[in-house]
matplotlib code that plots the C-alpha trace (Angstrom):
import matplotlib.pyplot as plt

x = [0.0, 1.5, 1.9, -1.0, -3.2, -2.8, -3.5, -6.9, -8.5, -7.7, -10.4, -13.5, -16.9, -17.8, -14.7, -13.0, -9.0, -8.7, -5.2, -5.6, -7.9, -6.6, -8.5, -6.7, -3.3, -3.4, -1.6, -4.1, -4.6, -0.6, -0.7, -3.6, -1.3, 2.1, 0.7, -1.5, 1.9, 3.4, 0.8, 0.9, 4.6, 4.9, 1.6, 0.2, -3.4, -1.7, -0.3, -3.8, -5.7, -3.4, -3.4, -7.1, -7.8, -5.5, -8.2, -5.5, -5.8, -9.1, -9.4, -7.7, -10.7, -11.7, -8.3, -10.5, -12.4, -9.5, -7.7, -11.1, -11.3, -7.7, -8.7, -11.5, -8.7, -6.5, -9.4, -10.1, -8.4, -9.4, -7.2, -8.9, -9.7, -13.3, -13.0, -11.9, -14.7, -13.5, -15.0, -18.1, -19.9, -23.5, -22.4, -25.3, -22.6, -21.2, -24.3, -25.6, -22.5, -22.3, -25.9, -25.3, -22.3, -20.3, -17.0, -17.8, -20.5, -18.4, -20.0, -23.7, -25.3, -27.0, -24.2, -24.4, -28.1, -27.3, -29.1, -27.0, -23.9, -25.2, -24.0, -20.2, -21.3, -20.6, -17.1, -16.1, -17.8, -18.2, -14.5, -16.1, -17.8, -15.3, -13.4, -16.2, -16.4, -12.1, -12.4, -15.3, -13.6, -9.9, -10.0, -8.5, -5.3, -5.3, -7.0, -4.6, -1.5, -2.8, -4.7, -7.4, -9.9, -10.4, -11.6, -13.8, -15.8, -18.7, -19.2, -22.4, -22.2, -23.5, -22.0]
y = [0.0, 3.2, 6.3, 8.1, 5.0, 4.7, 8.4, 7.7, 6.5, 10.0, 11.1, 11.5, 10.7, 14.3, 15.5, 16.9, 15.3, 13.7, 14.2, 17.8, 17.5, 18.4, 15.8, 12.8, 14.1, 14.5, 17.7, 20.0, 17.0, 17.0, 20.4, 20.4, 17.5, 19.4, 22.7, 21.5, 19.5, 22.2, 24.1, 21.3, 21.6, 25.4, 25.0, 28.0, 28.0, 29.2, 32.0, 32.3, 32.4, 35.0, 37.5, 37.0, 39.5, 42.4, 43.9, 44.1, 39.9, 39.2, 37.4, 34.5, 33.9, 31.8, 30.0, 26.4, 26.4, 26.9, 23.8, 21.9, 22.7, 22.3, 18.6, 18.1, 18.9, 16.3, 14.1, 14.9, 12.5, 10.3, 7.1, 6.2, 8.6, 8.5, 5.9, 3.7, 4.2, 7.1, 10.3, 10.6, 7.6, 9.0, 10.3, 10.8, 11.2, 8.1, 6.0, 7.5, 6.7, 3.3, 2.6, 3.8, 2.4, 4.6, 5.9, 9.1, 12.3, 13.2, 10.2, 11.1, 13.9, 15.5, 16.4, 20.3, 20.3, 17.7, 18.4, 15.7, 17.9, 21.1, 20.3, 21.4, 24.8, 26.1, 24.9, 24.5, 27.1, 25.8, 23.6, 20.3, 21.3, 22.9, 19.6, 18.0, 19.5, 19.1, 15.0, 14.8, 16.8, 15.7, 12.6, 11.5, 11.9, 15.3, 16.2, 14.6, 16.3, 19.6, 21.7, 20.8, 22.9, 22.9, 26.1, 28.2, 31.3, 31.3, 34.4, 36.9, 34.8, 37.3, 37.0]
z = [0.0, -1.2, 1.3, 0.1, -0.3, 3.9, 4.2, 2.6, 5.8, 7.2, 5.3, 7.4, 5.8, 5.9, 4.0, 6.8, 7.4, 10.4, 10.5, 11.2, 13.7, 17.0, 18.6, 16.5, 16.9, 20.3, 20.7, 22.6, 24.8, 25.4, 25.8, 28.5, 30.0, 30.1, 31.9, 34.4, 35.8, 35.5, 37.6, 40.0, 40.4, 41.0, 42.9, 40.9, 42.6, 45.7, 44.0, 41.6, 44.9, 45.9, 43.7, 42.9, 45.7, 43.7, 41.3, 38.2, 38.8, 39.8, 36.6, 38.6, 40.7, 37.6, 37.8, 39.2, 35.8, 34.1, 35.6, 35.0, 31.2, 31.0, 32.8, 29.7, 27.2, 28.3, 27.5, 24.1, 22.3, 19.1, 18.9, 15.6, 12.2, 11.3, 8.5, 11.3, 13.4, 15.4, 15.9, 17.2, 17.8, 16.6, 14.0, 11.5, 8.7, 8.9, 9.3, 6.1, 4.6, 5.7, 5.4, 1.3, 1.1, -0.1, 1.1, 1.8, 1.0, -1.9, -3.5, -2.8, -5.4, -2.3, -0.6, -0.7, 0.7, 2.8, 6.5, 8.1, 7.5, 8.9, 12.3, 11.2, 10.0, 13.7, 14.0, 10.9, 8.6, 4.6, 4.9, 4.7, 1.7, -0.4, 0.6, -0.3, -3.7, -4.4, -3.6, -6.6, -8.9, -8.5, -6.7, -3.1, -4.2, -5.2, -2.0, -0.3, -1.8, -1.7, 1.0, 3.4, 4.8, 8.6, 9.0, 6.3, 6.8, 5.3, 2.7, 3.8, 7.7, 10.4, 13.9]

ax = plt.figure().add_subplot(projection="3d")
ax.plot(x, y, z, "-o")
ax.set_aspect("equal")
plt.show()
């Protein structure tokens, strides 16, 4: 199997690529990991409980929630791409997928009006679409060698 034959698992149902997902790789999750030893070791929520009561830090007061989120971080982690079976596990994407059998939306003609996708918009904007559209025009492999939309704003979007 070829480099870029193995890489084609990384792509998840949806047309997102697993292997940018911070939740796959695992580097948020280290992250998370790394600083809240290292909070434990300088035993930072003394000095966070501290200065809390000077008004320039009272911003430290939240300094509990941020230890607990940094807590949740440490648990996001993926140990399988999408194709795989990770990702979430109810997934409406990738029963449709499965149930059709096909390998991914890009193969389905209802793709861009697709209700079962809409769930990304909020953290991903249109990315999984326009990666959507590049896999069925170019092929897999051409996705794969070029770029891959996380992240996409969607044109006329009011926040």
């Amino acid at each position: 199997m070829s480099e870029r034959e193995g890489k084609k698992k990384y792509i998840a149902y949806c047309g997102l690529y697993c292997g940018d997902c911070p939740w796959y790789t695992g580097k948020i999750a280290d992250f998370a990991r790394d600083l809240r030893k290292e909070l434990r070791k300088t035993r930072f929520d003394k000095l966070a409980e501290f200065i809390a009561d000077f008004p320039q830090f009272s911003v430290y007061k939240s300094y509990p929630q941020c230890y607990e989120v940094l807590g949740a971080l440490m648990k996001g982690r993926c140990k399988r791409p999408c194709q795989e079976g990770g990702g979430p596990l109810s997934c409406k994407v990738r029963k449709c997928c499965q149930k059709r059998e096909i390998s991914g939306c890009w193969e389905c003609d209802e793709f861009e009006k697709c209700e079962k996708l809409g769930f990304l918009k909020h953290g991903h904007g249109d990315a999984h679409l326009k990666n959507l559209k590049r896999i069925r025009r170019k092929g897999a492999d051409v996705f794969l060698a070029g770029k891959k939309h996380w992240f996409s704003v969607i044109k006329n979007e009011s926040r």
